[in-house]
C-alpha positions in Angstrom: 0.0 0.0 0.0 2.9 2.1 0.4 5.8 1.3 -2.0 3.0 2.2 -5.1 2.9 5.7 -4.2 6.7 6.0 -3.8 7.7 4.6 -6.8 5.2 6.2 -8.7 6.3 9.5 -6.9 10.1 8.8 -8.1 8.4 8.0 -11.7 7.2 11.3 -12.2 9.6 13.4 -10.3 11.9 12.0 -13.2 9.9 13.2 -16.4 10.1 16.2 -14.8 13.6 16.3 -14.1 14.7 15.8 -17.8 12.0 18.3 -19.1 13.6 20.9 -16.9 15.6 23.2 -18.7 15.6 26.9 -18.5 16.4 28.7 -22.3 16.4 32.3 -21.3 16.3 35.2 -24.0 19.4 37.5 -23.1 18.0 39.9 -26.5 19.6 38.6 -29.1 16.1 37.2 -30.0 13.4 39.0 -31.0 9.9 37.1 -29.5 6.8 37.8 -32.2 4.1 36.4 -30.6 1.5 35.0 -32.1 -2.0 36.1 -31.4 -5.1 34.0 -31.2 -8.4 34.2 -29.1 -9.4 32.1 -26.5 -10.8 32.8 -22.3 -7.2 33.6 -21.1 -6.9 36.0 -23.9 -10.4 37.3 -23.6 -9.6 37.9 -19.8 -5.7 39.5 -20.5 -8.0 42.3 -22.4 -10.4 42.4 -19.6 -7.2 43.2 -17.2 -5.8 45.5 -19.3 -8.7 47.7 -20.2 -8.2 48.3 -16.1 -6.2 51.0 -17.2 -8.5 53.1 -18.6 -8.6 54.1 -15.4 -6.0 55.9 -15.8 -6.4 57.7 -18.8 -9.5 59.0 -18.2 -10.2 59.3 -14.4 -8.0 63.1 -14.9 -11.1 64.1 -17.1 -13.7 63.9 -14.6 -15.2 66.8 -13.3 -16.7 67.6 -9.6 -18.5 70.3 -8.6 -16.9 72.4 -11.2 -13.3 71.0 -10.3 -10.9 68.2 -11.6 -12.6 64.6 -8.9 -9.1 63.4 -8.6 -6.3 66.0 -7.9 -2.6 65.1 -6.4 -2.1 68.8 -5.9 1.5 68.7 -4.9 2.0 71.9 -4.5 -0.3 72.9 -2.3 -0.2 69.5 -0.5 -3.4 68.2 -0.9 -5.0 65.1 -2.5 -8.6 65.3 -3.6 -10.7 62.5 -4.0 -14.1 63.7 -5.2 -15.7 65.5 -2.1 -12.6 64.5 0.1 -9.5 66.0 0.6 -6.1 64.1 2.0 -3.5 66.4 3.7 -0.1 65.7 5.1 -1.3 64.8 8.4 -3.3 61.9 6.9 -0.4 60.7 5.1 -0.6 57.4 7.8 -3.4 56.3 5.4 -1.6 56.1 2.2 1.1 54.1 3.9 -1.6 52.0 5.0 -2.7 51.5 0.9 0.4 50.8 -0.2 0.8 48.4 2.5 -2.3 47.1 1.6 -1.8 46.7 -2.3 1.7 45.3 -1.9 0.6 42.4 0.7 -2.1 41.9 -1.8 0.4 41.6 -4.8 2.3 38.8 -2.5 -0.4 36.7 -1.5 -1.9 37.0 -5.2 1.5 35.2 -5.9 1.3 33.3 -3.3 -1.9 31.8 -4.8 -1.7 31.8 -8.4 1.7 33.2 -9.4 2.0 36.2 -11.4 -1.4 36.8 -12.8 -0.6 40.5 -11.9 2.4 40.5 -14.5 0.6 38.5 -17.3 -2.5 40.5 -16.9 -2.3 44.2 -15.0 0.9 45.1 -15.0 2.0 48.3 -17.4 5.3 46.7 -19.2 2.9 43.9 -20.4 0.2 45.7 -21.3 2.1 48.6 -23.1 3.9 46.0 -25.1 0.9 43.8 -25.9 -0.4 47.2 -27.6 2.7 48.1 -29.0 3.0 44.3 -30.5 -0.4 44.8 -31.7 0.2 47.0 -33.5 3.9 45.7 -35.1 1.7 42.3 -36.3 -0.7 44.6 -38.4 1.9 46.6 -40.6 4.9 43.8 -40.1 3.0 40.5 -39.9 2.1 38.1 -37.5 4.9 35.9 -37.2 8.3 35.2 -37.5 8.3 34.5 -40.9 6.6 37.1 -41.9 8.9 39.7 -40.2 11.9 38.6 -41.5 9.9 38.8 -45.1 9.0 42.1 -44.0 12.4 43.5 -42.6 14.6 41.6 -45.7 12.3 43.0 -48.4 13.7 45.9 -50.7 12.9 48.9 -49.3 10.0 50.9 -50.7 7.7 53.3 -50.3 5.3 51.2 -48.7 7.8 49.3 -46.6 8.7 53.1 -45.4 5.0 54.2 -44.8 4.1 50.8 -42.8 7.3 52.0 -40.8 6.4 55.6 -40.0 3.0 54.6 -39.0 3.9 52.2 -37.0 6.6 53.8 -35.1 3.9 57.0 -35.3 1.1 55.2 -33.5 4.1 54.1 -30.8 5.3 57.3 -30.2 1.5 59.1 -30.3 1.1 56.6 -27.2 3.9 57.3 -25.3 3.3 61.0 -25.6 -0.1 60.5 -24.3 1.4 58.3 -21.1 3.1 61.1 -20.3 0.6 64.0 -21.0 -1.8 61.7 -18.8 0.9 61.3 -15.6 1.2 64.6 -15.2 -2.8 65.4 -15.6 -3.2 63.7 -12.5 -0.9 66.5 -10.6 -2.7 69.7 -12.6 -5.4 70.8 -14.1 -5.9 68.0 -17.3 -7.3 70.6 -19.6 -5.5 73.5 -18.4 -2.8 71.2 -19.4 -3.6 70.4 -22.8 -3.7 74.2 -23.8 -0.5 74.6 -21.5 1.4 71.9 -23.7 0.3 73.0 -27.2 1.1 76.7 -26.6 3.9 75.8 -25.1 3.7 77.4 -21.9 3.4 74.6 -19.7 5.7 74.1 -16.5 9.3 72.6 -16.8 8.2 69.7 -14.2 6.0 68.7 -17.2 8.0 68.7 -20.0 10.7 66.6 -17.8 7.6 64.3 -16.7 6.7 63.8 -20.7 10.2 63.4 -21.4 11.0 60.4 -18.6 7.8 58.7 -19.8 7.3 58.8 -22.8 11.2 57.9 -23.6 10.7 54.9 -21.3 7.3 53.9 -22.8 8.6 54.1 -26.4 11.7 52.1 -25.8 10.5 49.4 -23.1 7.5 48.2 -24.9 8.8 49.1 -28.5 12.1 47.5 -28.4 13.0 45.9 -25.4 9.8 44.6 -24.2 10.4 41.0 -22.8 13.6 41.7 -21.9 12.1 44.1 -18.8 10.9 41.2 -17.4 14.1 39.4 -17.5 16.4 42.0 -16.5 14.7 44.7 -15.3 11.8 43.9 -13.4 12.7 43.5 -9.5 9.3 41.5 -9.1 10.6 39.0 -11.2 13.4 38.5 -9.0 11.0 38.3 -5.9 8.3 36.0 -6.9 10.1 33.0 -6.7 10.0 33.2 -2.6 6.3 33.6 -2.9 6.0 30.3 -4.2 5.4 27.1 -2.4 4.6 23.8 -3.4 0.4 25.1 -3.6 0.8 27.3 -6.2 -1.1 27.0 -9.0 0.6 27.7 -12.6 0.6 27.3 -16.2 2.0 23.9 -16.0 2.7 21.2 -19.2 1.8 17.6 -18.0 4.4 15.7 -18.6 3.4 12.0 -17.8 0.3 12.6 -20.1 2.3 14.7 -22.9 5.3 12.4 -23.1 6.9 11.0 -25.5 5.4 13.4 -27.8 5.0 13.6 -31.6 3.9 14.0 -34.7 0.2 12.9 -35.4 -1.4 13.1 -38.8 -5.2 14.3 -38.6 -7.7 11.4 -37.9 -4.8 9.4 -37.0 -4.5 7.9 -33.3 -0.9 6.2 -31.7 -1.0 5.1 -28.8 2.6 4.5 -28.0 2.7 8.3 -27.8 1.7 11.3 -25.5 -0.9 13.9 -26.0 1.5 16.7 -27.0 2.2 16.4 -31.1 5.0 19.0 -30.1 3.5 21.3 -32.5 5.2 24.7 -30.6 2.3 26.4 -30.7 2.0 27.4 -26.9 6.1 28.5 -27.3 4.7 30.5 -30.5 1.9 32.4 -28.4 4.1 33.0 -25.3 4.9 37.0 -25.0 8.0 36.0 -23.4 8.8 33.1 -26.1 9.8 30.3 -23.4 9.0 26.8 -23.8 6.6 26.1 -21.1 7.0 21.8 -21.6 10.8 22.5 -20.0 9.2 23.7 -16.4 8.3 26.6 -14.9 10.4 29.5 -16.2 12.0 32.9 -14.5 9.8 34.9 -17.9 6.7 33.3 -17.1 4.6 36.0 -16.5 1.5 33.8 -15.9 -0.7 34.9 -18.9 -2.2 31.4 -19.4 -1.8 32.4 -23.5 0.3 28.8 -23.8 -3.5 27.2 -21.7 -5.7 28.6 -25.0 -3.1 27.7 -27.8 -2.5 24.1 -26.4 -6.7 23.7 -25.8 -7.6 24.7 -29.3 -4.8 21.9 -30.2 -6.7 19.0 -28.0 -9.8 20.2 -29.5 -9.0 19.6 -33.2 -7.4 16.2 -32.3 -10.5 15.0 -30.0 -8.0 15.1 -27.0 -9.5 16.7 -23.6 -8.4 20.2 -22.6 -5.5 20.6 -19.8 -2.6 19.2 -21.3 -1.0 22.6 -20.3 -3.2 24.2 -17.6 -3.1 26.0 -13.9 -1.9 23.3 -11.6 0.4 23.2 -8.4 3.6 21.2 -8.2 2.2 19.3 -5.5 -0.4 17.9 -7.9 1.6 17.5 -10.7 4.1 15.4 -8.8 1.6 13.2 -6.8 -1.9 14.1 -7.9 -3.3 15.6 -4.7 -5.5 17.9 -5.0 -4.7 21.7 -4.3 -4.8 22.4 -0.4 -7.1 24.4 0.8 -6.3 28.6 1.2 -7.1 28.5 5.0 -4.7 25.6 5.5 -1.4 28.0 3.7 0.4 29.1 6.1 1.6 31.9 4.4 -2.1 32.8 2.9 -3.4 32.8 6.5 -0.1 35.3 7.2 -1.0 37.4 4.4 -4.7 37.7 4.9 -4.5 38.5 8.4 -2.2 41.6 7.6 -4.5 42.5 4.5 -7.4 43.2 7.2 -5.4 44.6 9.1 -4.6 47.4 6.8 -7.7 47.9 5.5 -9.2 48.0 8.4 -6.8 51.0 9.2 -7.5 52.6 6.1 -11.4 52.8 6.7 -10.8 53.9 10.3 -8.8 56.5 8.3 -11.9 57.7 6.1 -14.5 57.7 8.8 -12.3 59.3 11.2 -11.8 62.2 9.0 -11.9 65.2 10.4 -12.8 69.0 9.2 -10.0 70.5 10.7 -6.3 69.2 12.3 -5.4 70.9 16.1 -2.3 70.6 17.5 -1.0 72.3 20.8 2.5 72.4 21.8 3.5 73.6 25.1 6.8 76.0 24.8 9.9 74.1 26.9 12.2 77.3 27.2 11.0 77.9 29.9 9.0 75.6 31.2 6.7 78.0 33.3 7.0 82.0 34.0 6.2 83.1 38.1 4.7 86.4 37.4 5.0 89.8 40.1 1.5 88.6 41.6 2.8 85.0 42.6 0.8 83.1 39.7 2.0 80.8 36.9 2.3 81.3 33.6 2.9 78.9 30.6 3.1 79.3 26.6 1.3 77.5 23.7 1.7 77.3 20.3 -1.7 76.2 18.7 -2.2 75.1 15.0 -5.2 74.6 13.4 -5.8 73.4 10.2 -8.7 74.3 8.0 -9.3 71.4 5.8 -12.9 72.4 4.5 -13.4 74.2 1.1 -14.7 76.8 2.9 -13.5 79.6 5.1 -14.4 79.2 8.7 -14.4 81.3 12.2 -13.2 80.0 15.4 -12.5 80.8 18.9 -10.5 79.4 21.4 -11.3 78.3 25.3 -9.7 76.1 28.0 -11.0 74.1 30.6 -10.0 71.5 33.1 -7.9 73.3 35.1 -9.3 75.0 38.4 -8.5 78.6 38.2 -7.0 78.9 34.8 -7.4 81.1 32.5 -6.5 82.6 28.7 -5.1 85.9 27.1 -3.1 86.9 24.8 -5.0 85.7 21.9 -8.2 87.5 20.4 -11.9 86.7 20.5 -12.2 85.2 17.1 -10.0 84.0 14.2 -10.8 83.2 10.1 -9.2 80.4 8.9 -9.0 80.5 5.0 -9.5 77.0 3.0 -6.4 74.4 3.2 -4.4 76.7 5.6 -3.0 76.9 8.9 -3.6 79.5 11.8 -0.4 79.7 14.1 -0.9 81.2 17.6 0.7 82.0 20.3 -1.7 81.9 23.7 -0.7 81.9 27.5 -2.1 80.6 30.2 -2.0 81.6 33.7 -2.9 80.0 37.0 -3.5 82.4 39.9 -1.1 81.5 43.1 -4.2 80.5 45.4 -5.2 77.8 42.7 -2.0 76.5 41.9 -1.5 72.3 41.7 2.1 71.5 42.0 3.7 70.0 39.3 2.1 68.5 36.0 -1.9 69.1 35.4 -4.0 68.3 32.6 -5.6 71.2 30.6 -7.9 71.0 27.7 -8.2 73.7 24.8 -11.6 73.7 22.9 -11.7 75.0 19.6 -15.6 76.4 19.1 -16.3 76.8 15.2 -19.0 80.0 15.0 -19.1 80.4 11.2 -18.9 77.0 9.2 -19.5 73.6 9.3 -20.1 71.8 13.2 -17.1 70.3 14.4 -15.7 69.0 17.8 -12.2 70.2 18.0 -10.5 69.4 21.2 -6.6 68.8 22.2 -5.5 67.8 25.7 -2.1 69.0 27.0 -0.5 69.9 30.2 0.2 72.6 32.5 2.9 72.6 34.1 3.9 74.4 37.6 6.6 74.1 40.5 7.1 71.9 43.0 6.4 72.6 46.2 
């Protein structure tokens, strides 16, 4: 009951052992990839059209206004009706947190599905390929016609449109970056009369260089070389993973197979190349998992449409683990992994921060700093003195009036400041106020005092900042 398994476990681990066998592209090979449809492709195009997002999300208004707005400048993010200042920075460390332990357990899980599907290199250069196959041909053979043919005016029209079209896109990657940080149609009429800020031009510069050359011309060879991710995902992997994988011990031997022919001294795979032929990153998925698989599942449709024309059933190359490829156990469940557990536990936790973050928000941002040098200031009649610095920030769009009081301190009492203040939008009021204790009322040592901020013109809010007062011991 027990030596089966074993030896059937030392079986397969050896077909996999002499398939492995990484072939990696250092660029002196150009990949065309061949295009066909299938769901992996239908879903790549579902992924990438994510992007959209991007190009258009500049161009919406709000109340008059751009919706979205990094306003450097001024320091501010806005986000429809909400605005993000510097002292709420906690929450975009909290996102980032959140969307990098996401990216990890996503690998964790099912490899590099955001590579093959979201990420910018591969969806730039699936565009930019797109685009090659319809002036220069769909494959390799036709390239090479295409690049050894005599040249002519039409070779040198399909070549300025081409390169055209790439460049019109990288141009528009740039314009776009930079209308999420400005006005995005004050921008366009900044650009074309030339009058826009240096920061943009150098913005449009750095992107749309790096567009036109990464996914025009060196393309798979970010992924290779480039790309730290690529150099990180293999420690997200663990036996559970589920990837493109080529079966082996139902593939092997392969061969040839005329059409309506059977043989059944040979595998399932009738090495026809075609999932190498459809592979952005032109490796051989049949020699293993590779460092350029970028988890597209293209080689999943191309080997399927195969097994349908030659009555064969689908998933000769499909998503599977290595733990089922080498024994046939089924995947193991997410909330037995470890690591999953690990990564959705700190997922939570961040997001749960960032909509504490959002629901906390508040109108305004009060700070009170008691003044060290000195620490306290006897005055001629015997009482204590100490010095604030208060600073209030108006985050509302409107302008709004406030005065100040104290409480929770017997006897205490404040001057120096006056009997109302106007905070303009997005600024900060900076005050200097003193408190003094009268000598009869004095508490030796540290006592707590609160300041109240009481809002008479704008929007309600309950603005409160506990600090200390602090007197001499007796």
């Amino acid at each position: 009951m027990i030596e089966q398994p074993i030896h059937f476990m030392e079986k397969n681990g050896d077909i996999y052992e002499e398939m492995a066998d990484w072939d990696v592209n250092a660029g002196g090979e150009k990949i065309v990839a061949k295009r066909m449809s299938g769901r992996f492709r239908n879903l790549k195009w579902f992924g990438m059209s994510v992007w959209l997002i991007y190009f258009l999300v500049p161009y919406i208004r709000w109340n008059g206004d751009q919706a979205v707005l990094l306003d450097i400048p001024n320091r501010q993010f806005h986000f429809f009706e909400l605005t993000i200042f510097p002292q709420d920075i906690w929450m975009l460390s909290l996102t980032l947190l959140f969307f990098a332990i996401l990216l990890a357990a996503v690998t964790s899980v099912a490899g590099r599905v955001f590579c093959g599907y979201f990420c910018f290199q591969t969806v730039w250069t699936d565009i930019y390929t797109w685009i090659e196959t319809k002036f220069e041909g769909d494959t390799p053979q036709k390239q090479l016609r295409f690049k050894q043919a005599p040249w002519s005016i039409g070779k040198v029209l399909k070549k300025f449109t081409k390169h055209s079209l790439w460049m019109a896109i990288a141009l528009l990657t740039g314009l776009t970056f930079s209308a999420w940080f400005t006005d995005a149609f004050e921008l366009w009429g900044d650009v074309f009369t030339l009058q826009a800020h240096i920061a943009v031009w150098i913005a449009m510069a750095i992107f749309t260089t790096f567009t036109y050359v990464f996914a025009g011309f060196m393309r798979e060879q970010v992924c290779f070389w480039l790309c730290p991710y690529a150099r990180l995902q293999g420690v997200m992997y663990d036996q559970n993973t589920i990837l493109p994988a080529y079966d082996a011990e139902r593939g092997e031997p392969r061969g040839k197979l005329k059409k309506g022919q059977t043989d059944p001294s040979k595998g399932s795979c009738i090495d026809c190349k075609l999932c190498v032929n459809v592979c952005p990153t032109g490796i051989d998925i049949r020699k293993g998992q590779q460092e350029g698989c970028i988890t597209c599942g293209l080689c999943i449709d191309a080997c399927d449409s195969v097994m349908d024309k030659i009555n064969e059933p689908r998933g000769l190359i499909r998503y599977a683990s290595y733990a089922e490829l080498q024994g046939h156990s089924k995947p193991q469940a997410l909330y037995k992994r470890p690591r999953v557990i690990i990564y959705t536990l700190i997922l939570l936790a961040s997001l749960a921060g960032i909509v504490y973050g959002f629901l906390s928000l508040s109108a305004t941002d009060f700070s009170v700093s008691p003044d060290r040098q000195p620490l306290f200031v006897r005055l001629s009649d015997g009482s204590i003195q100490n010095r604030y610095t208060l600073k209030l920030l108006n985050k509302e769009n409107v302008p709004i009036e406030v005065q100040y009081r104290i409480e929770g301190l017997d006897g205490a009492n404040l001057h120096g400041i006056h009997e109302s203040y106007v905070i303009e939008p997005a600024k900060v009021l900076t005050i200097t106020a003193l408190v003094k204790v009268p000598e009869d009322k004095l508490q030796a040592g540290i006592s707590p005092l609160i300041f109240n901020v009481d809002v008479i013109d704008g929007p309600e809010s309950e603005i409160t900042y506990q600090t200390i007062f602090i007197a001499p011991k007796k």
